[in-house]
VOVEX-68700 format. One record per residue (C-alpha): residue in one letter; x, z, y. Coordinates in nm, 4 decimals, always signed. Each point is the difference from the previous one (the first is absolute). Example, Ala and Ser with C-alpha at 12.3 -4.5 7.8 and 13.67 -1.06 7.14 Angstrom:
 type        u        w        v
    A  +1.2300  +0.7800  -0.4500
    S  +0.1370  -0.0660  +0.3440
***
This chain:
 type        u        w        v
    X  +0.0000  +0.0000  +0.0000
    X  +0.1190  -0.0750  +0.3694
    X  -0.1239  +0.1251  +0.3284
    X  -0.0021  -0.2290  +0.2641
    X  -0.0704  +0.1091  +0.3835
    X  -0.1589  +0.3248  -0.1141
    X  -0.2916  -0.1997  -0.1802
    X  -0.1114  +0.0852  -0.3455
    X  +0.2839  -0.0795  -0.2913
    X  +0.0159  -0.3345  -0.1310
    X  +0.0323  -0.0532  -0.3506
    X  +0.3271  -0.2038  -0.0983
    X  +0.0076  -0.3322  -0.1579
    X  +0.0488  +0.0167  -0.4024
    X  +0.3074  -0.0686  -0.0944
    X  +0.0765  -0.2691  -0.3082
    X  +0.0284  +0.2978  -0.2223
    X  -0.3537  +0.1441  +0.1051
    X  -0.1830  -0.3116  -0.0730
    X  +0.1727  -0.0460  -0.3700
    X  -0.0909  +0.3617  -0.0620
    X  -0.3458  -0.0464  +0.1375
    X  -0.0509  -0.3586  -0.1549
    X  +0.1005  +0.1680  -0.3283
    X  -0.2155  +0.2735  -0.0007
    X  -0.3212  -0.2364  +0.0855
    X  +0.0466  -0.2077  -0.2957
    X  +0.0392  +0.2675  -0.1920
    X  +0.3364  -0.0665  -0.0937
    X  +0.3474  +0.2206  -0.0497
    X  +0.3004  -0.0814  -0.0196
    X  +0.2054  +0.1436  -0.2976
    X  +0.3087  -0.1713  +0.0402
    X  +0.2439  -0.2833  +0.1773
    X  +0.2656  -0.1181  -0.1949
    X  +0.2941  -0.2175  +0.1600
    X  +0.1493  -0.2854  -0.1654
    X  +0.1500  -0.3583  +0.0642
    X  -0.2732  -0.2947  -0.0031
    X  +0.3469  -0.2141  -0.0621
    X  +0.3315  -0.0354  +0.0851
    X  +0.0710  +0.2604  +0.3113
    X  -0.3954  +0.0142  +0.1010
    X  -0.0912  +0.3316  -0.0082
    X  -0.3944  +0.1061  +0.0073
    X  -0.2448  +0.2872  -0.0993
    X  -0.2663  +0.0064  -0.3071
    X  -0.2625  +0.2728  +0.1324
    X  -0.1879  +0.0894  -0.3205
    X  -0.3885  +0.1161  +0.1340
    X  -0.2770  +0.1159  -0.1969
    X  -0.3609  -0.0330  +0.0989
    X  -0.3319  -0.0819  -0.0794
    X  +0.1246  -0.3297  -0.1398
    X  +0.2283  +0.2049  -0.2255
    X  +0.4079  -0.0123  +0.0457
    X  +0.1114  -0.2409  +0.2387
    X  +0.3736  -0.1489  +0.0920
    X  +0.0535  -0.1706  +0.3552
    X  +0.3477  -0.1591  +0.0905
    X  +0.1208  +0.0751  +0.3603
    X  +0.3053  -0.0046  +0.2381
    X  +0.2675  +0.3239  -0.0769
    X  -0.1048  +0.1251  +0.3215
    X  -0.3994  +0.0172  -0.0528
    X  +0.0406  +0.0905  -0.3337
    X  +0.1941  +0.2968  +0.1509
    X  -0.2211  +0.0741  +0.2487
    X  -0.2913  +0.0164  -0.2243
    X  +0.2147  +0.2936  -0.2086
    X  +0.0805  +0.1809  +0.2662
    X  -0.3831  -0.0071  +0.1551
    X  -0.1149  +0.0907  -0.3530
    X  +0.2397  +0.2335  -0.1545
    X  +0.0351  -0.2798  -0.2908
    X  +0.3180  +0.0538  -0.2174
    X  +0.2649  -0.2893  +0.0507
    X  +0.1977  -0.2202  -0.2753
    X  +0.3348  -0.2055  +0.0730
    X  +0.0536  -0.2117  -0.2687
    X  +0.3839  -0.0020  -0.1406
    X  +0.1007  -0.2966  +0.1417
    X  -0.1128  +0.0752  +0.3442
    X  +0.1933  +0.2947  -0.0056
    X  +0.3276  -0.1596  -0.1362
    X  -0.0838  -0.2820  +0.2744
    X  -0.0427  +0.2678  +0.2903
    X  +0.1788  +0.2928  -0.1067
    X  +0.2934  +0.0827  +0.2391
    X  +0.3187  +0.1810  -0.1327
    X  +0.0424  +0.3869  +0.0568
    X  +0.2548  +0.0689  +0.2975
    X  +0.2512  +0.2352  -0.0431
    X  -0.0837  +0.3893  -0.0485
    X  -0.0389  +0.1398  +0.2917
    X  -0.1618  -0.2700  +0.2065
    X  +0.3028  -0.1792  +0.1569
    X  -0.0721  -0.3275  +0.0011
    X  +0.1493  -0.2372  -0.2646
    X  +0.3552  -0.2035  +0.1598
    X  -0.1223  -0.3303  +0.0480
    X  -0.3253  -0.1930  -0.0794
    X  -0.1140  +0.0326  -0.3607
    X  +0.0633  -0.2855  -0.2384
    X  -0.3393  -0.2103  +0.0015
    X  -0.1177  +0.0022  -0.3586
    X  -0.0165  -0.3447  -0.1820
    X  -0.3420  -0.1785  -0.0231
    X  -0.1384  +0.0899  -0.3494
    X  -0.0476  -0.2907  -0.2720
    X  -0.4001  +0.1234  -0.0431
    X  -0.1326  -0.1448  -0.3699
    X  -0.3776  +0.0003  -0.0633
    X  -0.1137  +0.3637  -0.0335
    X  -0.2424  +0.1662  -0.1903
    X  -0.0746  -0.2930  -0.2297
    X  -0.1528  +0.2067  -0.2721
    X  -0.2542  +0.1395  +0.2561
    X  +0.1048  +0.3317  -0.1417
    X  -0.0150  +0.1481  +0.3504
    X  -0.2884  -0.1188  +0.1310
    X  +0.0208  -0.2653  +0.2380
    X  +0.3300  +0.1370  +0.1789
    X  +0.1955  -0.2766  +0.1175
    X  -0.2424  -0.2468  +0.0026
    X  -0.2360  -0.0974  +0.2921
    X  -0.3912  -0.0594  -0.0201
    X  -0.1344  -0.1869  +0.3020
    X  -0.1431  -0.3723  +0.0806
    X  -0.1931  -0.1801  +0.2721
    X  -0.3057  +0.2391  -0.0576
    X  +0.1908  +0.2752  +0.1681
    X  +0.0309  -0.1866  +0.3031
    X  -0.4008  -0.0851  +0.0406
    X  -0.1302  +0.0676  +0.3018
    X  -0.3043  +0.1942  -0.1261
    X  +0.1325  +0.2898  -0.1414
    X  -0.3239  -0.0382  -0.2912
    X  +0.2592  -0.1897  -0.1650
    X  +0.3201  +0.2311  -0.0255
    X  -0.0970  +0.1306  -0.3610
    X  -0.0960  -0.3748  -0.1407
    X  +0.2751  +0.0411  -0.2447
    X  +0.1356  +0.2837  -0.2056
    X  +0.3153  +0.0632  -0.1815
    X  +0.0926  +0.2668  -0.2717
    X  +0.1862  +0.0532  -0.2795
    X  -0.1352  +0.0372  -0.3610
    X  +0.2238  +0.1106  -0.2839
    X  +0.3406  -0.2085  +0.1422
    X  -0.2382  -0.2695  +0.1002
    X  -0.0737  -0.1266  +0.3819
    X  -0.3545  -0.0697  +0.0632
    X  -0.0845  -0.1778  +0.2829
    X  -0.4238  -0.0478  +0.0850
    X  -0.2061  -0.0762  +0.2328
    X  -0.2635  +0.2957  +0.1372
    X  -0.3016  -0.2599  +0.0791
    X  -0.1197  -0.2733  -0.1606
    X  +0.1014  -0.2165  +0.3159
    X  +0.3305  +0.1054  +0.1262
    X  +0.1902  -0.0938  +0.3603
    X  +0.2939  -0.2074  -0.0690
    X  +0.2161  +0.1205  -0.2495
    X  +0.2592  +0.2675  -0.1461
    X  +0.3213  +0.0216  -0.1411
    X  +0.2093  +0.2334  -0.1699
    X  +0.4254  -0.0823  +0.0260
    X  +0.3240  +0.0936  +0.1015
    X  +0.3005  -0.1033  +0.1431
    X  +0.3912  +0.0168  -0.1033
    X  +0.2458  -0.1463  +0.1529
    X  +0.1468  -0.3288  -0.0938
    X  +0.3505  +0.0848  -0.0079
    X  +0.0138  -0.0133  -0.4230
    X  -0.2010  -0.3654  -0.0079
    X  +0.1288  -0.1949  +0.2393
    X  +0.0893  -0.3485  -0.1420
    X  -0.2095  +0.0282  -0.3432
    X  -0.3399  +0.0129  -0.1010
    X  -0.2280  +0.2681  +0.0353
    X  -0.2921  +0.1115  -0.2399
    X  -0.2629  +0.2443  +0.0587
    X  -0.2034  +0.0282  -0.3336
    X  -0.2182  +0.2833  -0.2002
    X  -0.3308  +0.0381  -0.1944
    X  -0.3413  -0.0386  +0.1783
    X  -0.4002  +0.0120  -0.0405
    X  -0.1849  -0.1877  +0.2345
    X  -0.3739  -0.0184  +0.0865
    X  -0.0225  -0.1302  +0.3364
    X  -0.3707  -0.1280  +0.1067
    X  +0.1337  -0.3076  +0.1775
    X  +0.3073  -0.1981  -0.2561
    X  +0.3151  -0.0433  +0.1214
    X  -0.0422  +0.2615  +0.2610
    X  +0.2083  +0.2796  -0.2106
    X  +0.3884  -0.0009  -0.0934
    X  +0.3795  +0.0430  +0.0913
    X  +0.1894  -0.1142  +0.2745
    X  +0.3824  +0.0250  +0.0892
    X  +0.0970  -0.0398  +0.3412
    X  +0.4058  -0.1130  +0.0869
    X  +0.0141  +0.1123  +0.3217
    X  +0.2535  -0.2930  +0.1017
    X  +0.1761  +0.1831  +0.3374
    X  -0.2793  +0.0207  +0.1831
    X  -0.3414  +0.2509  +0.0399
    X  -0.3943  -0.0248  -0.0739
    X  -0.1207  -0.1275  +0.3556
    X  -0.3706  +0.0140  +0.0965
    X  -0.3145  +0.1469  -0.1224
    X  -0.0246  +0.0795  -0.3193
    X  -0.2680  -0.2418  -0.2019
    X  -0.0481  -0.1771  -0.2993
    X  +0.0881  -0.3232  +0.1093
    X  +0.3107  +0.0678  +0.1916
    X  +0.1145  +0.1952  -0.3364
    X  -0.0917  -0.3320  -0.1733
    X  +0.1618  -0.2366  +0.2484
    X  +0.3099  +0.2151  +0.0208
    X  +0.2450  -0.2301  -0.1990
    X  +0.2422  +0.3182  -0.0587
    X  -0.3208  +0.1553  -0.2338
    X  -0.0201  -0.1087  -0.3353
    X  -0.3128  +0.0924  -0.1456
    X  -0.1155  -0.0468  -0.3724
    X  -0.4323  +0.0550  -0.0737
    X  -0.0737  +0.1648  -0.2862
    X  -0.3596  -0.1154  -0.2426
    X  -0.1870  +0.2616  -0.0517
    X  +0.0768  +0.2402  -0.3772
    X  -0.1815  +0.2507  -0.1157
    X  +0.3554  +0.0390  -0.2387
    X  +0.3540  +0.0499  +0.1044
    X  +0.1750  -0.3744  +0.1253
    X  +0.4118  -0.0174  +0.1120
    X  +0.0556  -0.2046  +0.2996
    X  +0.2421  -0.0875  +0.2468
    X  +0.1094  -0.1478  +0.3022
    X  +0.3688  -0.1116  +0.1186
    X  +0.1670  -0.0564  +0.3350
    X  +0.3580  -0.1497  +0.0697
    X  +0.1563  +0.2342  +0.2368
    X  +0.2665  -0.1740  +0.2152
    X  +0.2571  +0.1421  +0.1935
    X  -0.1366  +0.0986  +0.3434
    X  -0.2625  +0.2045  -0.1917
    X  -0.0762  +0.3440  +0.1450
    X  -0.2455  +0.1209  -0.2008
    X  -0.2332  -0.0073  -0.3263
    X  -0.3471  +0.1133  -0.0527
    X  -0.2379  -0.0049  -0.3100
    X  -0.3397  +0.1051  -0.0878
    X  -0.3362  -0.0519  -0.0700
    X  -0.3267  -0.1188  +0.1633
    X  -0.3293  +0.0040  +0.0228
    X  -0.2741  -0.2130  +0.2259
    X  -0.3277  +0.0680  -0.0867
    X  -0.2043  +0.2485  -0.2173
    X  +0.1174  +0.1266  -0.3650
    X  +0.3398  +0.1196  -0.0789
    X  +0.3559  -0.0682  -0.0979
    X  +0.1963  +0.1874  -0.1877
    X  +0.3898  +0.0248  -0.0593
    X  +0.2593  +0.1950  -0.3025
    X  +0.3443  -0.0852  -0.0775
    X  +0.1042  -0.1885  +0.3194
    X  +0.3601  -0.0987  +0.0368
    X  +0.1783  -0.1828  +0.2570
    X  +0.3086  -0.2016  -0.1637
    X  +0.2981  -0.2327  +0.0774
    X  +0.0045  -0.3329  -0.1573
    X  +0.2870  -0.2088  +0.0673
***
């Protein structure tokens, strides 16, 4: 509250943090915990885990909402291991005294796919799509993702989803460069629309995604390579390969999903193939 000229006090703006806490609390929703980790290569973000009427809930946000959300809340925070190896300064001297001359910088880690079994959940790799960036936000919970007994499931809420979801990662392409990559596993598909399920692999060839993420840029994007899957109600190996040439920053693989039904993913593995 502020006083101004001796009039009555004037209540002060929310702050950011007020109207999280207060957004939360009129949905119903709490949050029970933000865990850090990289999206890819250097890109840190935050997983906020909620639960509500709609039953547990993940949402993917920049480090410092995600923060900001733990600290209005009181939700615990997780750094994943290879944020903190990535972040982690060395101890100075006992004492205090500052270290003699700058630290050595630490050399950029050779990151492999992680958590292929699925045996920690979904740690490591990133669930979002173009339904996350609809205007309306009816549409942010379109698509689902969980994991079932090592296996990735990745569905659609409503029989008539927004745009569509993915589930990847991203290493970087320091151990491919000059070969072939494959990104291959197991999958069951039963997508309502054919074709409109199945794996991709991205060579990020030196430069960035540009623009708004939708369907058909991901489509016209001639650095995506995208395989569809036929829908099978039994397990069904398949594949997709990139060449990654030498300017190549960057690989990511994953799975997809653009209209109602589901996808779902065991075994995946990302090898070289010269």
């Amino acid at each position: 509250m502020i006083t101004v000229g001796g009039e009555a006090p004037t209540p002060l703006a929310p702050t950011a943090d007020d109207l999280t806490s207060r957004m939360l609390r009129a949905i119903g929703a709490t949050a029970t915990g933000v865990d850090i980790d990289e999206l890819g290569p250097e890109v840190t973000a935050a997983r906020i885990a909620l639960n509500g009427p709609a039953g547990p809930q993940q949402v993917t946000a920049r480090l410092a909402d995600g923060l900001a959300v733990a600290i209005t809340t009181g939700a615990p925070v997780r750094v994943a291991d290879a944020v903190m190896d990535r972040l982690a300064a060395p101890a100075g001297p006992v004492g205090g005294a500052a270290a003699p001359g700058r630290p050595p910088r630490r050399p950029r880690p050779r990151y492999q796919p992680r958590n292929m079994t699925f045996s920690q959940g979904l740690e490591g790799w990133l669930f979002g799509g173009s339904f996350t960036e609809h205007a309306s936000q009816s549409h942010w919970q379109d698509y689902t993702c969980a994991v079932e007994y090592g296996t990735a499931v990745v569905r659609s809420a409503v029989p008539e989803p927004a745009g569509f979801a993915f589930l990847g990662q991203e290493v970087f392409a320091d151990d491919f460069r000059g070969s072939t990559v494959v990104f291959r596993g197991e999958f069951r598909v039963q997508a309502d629309t054919p074709g409109r399920a199945g794996l991709f692999l991205r060579v990020n060839e030196g430069h960035s995604i540009t623009g708004p993420l939708t369907e058909r840029a991901v489509f016209d994007d001639p650095d995506n390579n995208i395989t569809p899957i036929p829908d099978a109600s039994d397990w069904t190996r398949h594949e997709v390969a990139a060449r990654v040439p030498g300017d190549t920053d960057a690989v990511v693989l994953g799975i997809f999903l653009a209209s109602g039904g589901r996808i779902e993913l065991r075994n995946p593995e990302l090898i070289r193939r010269d």
